[in-house]
N, C-alpha and C positions, 0 to 999 in steps of 0.2 A: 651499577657504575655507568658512567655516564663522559660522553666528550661531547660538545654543542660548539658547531663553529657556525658565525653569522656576521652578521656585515659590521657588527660594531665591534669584533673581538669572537674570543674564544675561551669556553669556561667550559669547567667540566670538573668531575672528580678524582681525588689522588691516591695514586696506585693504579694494579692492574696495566691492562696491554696494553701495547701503543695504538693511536689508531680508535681505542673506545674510551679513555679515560684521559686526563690533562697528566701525560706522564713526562718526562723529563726531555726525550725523543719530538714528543708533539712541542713542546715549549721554547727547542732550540729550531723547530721547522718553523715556528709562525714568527718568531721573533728574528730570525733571519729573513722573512718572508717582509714583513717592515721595515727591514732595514733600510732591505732592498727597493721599497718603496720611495722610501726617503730618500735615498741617494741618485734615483731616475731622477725625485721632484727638486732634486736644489743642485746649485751648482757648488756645492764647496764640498771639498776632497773629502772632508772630516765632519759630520753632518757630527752636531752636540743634540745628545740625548735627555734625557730627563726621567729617572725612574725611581717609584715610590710605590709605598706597601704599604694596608692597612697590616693589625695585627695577627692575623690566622698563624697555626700553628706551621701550617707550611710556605708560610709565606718566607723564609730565608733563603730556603732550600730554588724556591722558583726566583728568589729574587737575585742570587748567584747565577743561575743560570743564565738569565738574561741579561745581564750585565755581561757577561762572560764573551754571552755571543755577540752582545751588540758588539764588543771589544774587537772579538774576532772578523766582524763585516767592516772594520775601519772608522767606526763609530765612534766621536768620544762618550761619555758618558758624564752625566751631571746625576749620582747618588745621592738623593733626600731621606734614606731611607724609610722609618717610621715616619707616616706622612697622610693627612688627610686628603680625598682626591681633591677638592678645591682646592688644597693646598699648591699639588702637585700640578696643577692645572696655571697657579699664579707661577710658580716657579719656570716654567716652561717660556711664558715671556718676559719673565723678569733676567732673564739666562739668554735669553734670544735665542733659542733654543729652535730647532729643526723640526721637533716634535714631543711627545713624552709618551711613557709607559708608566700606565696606574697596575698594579699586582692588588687587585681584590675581586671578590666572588658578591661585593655588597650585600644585600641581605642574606644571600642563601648558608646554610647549617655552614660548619667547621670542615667538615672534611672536601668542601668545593674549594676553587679559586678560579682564579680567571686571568685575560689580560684586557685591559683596556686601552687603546692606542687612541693618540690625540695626534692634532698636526700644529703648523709650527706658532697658532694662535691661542693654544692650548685650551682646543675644544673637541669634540669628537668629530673622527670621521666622518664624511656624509655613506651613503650607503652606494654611490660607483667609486668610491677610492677602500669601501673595505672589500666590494667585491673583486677588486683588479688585488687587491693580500690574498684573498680567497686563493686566486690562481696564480701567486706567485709559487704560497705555498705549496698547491696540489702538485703542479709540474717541476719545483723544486730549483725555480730559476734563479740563483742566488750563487754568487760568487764569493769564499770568503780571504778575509787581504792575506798578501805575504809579509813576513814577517816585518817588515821595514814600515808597515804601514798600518799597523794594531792601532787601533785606539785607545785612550786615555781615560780614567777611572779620577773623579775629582769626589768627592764629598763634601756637603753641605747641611745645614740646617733650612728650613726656610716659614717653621710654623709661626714666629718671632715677626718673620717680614708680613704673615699673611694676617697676623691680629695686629698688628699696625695699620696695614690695611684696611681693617675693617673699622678702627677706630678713628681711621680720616677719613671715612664717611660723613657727610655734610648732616645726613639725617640720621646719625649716630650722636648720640649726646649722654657723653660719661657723665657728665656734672648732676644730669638728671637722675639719671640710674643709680649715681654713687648718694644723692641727695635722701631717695630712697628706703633707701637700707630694704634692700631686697635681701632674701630668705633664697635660696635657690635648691631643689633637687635632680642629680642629675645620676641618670641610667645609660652607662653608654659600653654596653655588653662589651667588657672587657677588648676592647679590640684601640686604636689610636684614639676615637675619642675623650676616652678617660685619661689622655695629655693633653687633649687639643682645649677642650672644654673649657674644665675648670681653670688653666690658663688664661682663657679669653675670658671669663667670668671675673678671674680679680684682676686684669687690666683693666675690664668695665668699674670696677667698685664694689662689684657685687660684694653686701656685708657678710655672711655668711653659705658656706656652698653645703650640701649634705651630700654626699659620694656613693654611688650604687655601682656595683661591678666595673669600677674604673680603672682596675690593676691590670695592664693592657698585654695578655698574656694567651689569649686568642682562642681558648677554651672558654667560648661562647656559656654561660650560666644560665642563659636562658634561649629560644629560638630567636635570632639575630633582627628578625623582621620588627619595630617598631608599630606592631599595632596592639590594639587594648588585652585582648587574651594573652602576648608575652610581657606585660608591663604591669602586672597586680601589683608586685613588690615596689614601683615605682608608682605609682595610686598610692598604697600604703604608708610609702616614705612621706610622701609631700603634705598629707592628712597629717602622721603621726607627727612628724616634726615642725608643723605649723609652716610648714616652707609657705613662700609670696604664688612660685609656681612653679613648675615639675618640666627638664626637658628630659627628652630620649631622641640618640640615634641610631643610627645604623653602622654596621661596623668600617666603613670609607668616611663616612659624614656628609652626607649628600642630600639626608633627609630627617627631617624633625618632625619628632611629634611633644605635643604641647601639652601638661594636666592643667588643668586648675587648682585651686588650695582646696578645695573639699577633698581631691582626689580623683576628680570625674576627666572624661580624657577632652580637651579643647579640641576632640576631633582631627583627624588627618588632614582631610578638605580644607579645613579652616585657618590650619598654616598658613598657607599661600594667603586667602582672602584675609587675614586680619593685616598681615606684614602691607598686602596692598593697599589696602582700607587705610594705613598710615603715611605708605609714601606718596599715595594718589591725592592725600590732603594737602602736602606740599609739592610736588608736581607733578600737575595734572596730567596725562597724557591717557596712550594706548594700554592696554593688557592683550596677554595672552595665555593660554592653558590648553592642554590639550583636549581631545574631543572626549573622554572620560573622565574629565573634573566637573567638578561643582560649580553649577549654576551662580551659585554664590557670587564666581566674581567679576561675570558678566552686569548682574546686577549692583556691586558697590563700584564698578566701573562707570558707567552710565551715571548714576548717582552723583559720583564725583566729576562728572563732564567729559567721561570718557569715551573711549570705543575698545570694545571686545572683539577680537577673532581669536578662533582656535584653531589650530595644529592638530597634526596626526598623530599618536599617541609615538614616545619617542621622543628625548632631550637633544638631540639634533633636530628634529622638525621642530622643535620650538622653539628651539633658536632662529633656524632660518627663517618662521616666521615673525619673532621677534624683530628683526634686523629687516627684514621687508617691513613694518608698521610702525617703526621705531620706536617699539615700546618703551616704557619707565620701568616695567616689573613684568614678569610672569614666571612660568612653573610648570611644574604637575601637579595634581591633587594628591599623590603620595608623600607631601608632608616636602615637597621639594622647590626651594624658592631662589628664582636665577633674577639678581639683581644689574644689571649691567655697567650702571654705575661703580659697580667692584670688579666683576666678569659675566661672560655668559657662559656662566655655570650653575648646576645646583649647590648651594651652598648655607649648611646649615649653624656654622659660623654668623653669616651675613644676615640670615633669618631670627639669632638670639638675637641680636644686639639689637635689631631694627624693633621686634617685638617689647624686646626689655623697654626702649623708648619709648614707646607706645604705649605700656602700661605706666612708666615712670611719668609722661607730660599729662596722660587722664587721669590719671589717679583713680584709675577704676582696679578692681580686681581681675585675674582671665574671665572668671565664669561672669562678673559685670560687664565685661568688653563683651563675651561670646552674643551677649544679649540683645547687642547694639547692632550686629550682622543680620544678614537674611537667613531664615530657617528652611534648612535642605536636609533632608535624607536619603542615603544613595544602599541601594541592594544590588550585590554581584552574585550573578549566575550562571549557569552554563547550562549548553546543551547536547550532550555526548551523540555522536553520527558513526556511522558505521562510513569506516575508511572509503567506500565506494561509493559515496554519495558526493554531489558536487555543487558546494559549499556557497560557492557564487553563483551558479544561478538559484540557490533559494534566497542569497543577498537582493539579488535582482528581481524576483518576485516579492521580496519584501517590500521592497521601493516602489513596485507598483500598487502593493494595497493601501500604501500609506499615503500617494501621490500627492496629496489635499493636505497634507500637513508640509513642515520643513524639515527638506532631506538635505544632511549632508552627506558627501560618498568619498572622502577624500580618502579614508581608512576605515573599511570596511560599510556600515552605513548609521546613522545617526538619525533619529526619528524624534523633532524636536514640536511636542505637545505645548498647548499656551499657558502649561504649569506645570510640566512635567517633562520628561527625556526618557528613550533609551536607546542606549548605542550597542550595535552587534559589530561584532570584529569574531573574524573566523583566525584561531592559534594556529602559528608558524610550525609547531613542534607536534602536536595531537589531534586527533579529528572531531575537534569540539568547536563549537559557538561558542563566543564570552559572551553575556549579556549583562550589561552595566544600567541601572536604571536609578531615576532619581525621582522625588516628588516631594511635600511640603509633608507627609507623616512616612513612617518607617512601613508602614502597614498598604500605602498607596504604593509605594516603590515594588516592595515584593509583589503587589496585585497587577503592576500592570507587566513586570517583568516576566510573571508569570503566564500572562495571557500572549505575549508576544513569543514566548518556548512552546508555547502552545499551537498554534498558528505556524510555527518553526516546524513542528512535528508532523503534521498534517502535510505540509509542503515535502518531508523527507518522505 
């Protein structure tokens, strides 16, 4: 059992003590700890809230409570309920809203949840407005109103405004997609995708949809993460049904992964770089992705007359460096594609419909598109340390044997080869290295990934 508090939020498991699990006690400290945030940072008496919940089994149970409290800190509140987080993230300035609370655990298994706190642009905290939550809520400095001064509980919809949304995208083109007659399969482990989806799907045209655990009822069918070992049945579907192409998300909807019709996966990585590879076509500009994505879309950047910089791993740093480069697109490599044109969010809404066009104006298939990209293969490793070892100075040592190559050090260190990468980031939580490596075969990524743990080891 588990409670994890950090700069972006607080997630943990349900039940168990206070203090070690996201129990109902810890849920009313942080969320009055936000409030309180809110209320120092604006001057209006009744700061309007914004909260929304993927579908986890306990997600009601956390989603009364925090309503409750915010009620209770003089807060109004704007209830979306069942909501996807880009949903909830539109609705937050559509509301003019103060700030918002997402209720989900995103990938992690069924019995997690989480809170996600936005502010009043409906994006994530930076990392000194979540550590000053940190220590509102440690010291408990939080006053809650007197009666005369409760806040107010409104209800709303808002998935309706946010696929309109996405459908007055300039580089969204129903006529195309509906021209089409796409086949579509979609897996969206029982959680609010399997409303959000298929919905945006026949606003697009889409001819026919084929439904994979879309009954949105929070008892995860499969492990919630969107990658190819939880997605056989969704390979299956798309094969056995002749589907055009196969999405899956995550249980917020924050991030997509793509099949092809044979059933093979369009890769995680290749999210991002396909959706850019089409808006980079019609307007040219910057990318960005973090420092453990694929090479990939540095390269169809360039290609398309672009410039690439990457970010610290973290959808707040890619933002912020998004908004410094004034990008047209970027993302994560984990299947997550932050359009700004719609918001600076992940959003795997704004990633179908962009793809769908992309497939609907080439007339190619996914696995013909996948073809048309650069070829990258990426291997993730780790390197377990014994707690008493000190993490950054073997980062520092790294950087020195690598000098002769391109280091980056913004987040941990990146070792960028004239065909290859690997980037080490030492984990917040365990006393492990990540070791993320890329290179043009699957068999070079683990070889050189491995000789860099190696070299790691020696150094411990």
């Amino acid at each position: 059992m588990t409670l994890i508090k950090s700069i972006s939020g607080i997630r943990g498991t349900i039940g168990g003590e206070t203090g070690e699990n996201l129990t109902p006690l810890d849920i009313v400290k942080f969320t009055a700890a936000y409030a309180a945030f809110i209320k120092k940072a604006t001057s209006e008496s009744r700061p309007r809230i914004v909260v929304g919940r993927d579908a986890r089994i306990s997600g009601e149970m956390v989603h009364r409570i925090i309503t409750g409290t915010l009620m209770g800190m003089g807060c109004d509140v704007t209830d979306i309920g069942l909501a996807t987080t880009p949903t909830t993230e539109i609705a937050v300035t559509k509301e003019m809203a103060a700030g918002g609370i997402i209720i989900t655990a995103s990938h992690n298994p069924k019995q997690w949840n989480a809170l996600k706190l936005l502010n009043n642009r409906g994006e994530f905290l930076n990392a000194e407005e979540g550590k000053e939550i940190l220590s509102i809520a440690e010291a408990e400095k939080f006053s809650f109103s007197p009666v005369d001064e409760l806040g107010k509980i409104t209800q709303k919809q808002y998935l309706h405004e946010h696929i309109q949304s996405v459908l007055s995208l300039p580089l969204v083109d129903k006529e195309a997609i509906k021209a089409a007659n796409f086949r579509v399969a979609v897996d969206s482990v029982n959680s609010v995708g399997g409303v959000a989806i298929p919905e945006l799907l026949y606003a697009l045209g889409v001819k026919e949809i084929f439904k994979l655990h879309c009954a949105p009822h929070g008892n995860f069918s499969h492990n919630p993460e969107p990658l190819p070992q939880n997605l056989t049945e969704l390979s299956s579907l798309t094969q056995s049904s002749k589907a055009s192409v196969g999405f899956a998300v995550d249980p917020d909807v924050d991030r997509l992964a793509i099949y092809c019709e044979d059933g093979e996966p369009f890769g995680e990585e290749y999210t991002l770089v396909a959706v850019s590879d089409y808006v980079l076509q019609h307007t040219p500009g910057n990318t960005v992705s973090n420092l453990s994505s694929s090479r990939a879309l540095q390269d169809v950047t360039t290609a398309r007359g672009g410039t690439y910089h990457a970010a610290a791993v973290g959808e707040v740093n890619v933002v912020t460096k998004m908004k410094e480069v004034d990008a047209v697109i970027g993302g994560e490599g984990n299947g997550g594609v932050i359009y700004p044109a719609s918001h600076y969010g992940r959003d795997a809404l704004v990633g179908i419909a962009l793809f769908l066009t992309y497939l609907a104006k080439s007339g190619k298939t996914p696995s013909e598109l996948k073809k048309t990209l650069p070829v990258y293969f990426m291997a993730k490793q780790k390197v377990e340390l014994t707690p008493d070892i000190d993490t950054d100075t073997i980062l520092e040592k790294m950087k020195e044997k690598f000098s002769n190559q391109k280091i980056t050090d913004i987040d941990g260190v990146k070792i960028d080869f004239p065909d290859k990468w690997v980037h080490l980031r030492k984990s917040n939580t365990e006393p492990i290295i990540r070791v993320y490596s890329e290179a043009h075969s699957q068999e070079e990524a683990e070889q050189i990934g491995k000789q860099i743990i190696d070299m790691i080891r020696d150094l411990a």
